[in-house]
N, C-alpha and C positions, 0 to 999 in steps of 0.2 A: 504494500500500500504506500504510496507519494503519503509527503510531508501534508500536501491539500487534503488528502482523503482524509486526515483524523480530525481536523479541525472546521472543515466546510461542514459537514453534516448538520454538527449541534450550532454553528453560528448560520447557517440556513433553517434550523427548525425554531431555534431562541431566539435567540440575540435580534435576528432581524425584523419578525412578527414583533416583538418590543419596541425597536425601533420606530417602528411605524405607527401603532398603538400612540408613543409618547409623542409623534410627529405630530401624527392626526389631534391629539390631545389639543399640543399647544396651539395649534393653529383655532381652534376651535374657542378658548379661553380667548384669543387674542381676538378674535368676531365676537365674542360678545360684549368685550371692551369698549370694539368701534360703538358701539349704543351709547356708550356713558357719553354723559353732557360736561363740559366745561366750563364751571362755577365761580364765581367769585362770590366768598363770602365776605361783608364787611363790614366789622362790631366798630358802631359808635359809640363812643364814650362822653360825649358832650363837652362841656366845660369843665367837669371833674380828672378831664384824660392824664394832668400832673399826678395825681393822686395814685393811680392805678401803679402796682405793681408788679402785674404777673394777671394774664388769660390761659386758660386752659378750657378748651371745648371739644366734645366728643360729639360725633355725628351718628347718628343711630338711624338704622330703617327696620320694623319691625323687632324693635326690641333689640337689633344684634348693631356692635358696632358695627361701622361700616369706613368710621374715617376719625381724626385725631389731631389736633394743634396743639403749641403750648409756645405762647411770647412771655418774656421775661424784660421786664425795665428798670434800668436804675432807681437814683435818688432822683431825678427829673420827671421819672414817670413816661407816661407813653407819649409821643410824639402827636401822637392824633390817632384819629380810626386805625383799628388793626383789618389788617385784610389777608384772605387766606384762599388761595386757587386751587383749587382741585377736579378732578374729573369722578361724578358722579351715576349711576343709573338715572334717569328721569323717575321723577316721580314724588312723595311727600316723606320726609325725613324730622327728625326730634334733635335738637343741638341741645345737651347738656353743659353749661357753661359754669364756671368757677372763676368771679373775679376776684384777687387778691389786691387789696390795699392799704394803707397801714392801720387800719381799723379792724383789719379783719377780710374773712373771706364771707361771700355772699354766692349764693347758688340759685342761676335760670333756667328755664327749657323757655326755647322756644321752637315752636313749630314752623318748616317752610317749605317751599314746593321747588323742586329743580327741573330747570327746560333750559337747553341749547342754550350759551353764551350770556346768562343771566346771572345780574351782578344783586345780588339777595344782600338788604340792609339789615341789623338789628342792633334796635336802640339798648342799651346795657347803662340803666345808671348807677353812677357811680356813687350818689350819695341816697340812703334811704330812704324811705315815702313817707 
């Protein structure tokens, strides 16, 4: 038996149906990506925005996360709105938000809806009601 004949067998019956299997995989994963929409998200902080120390917001669709930020600011505070791009499913998603400032941390959800190149506001104040 040639050096080919012991090794072609099992990499014609394994190795290459695998191959194909994880080809087809990816390609598949990567079509359902082309769906997701292109988002800008972007937390207003008002006139409180020095104050602010630290945002942290988690993106949630049906309960599971689905996406994640976290901006950290000096002793100056935040510059102005934070803003966050990401590529999305279409569809209505829950932002769990944590802003930290030196009073303390305060915790939001807010509800929003993602379509194609939509730049989604949310007002986050910074001092309490």
């Amino acid at each position: 038996m040639t050096e080919r004949g012991t090794w072609w067998p099992v990499l014609r019956r394994r190795v290459l149906p695998l191959a194909v299997v994880v080809g087809v995989a990816a390609l598949a994963v990567d079509a359902m990506r082309a769906d997701a929409a292109r988002v800008a998200l972007r937390f207003d902080f008002g006139a409180g925005a020095s104050r602010v120390r630290a945002l942290r917001a988690e993106y949630l669709r049906g309960g599971e996360r689905v996406g994640y930020m976290e901006q950290r600011y000096g002793p100056a505070g935040a510059p102005g709105p934070a803003e966050h791009t990401l590529r999305l499913d279409p569809g209505p998603y829950t932002a769990a938000i944590e802003l930290v400032t030196d009073a303390g941390a305060r915790h939001f959800t807010r509800r929003f809806h993602v379509s194609e190149g939509a730049t989604i506001r949310m007002a986050i104040p910074v001092d309490p009601p």
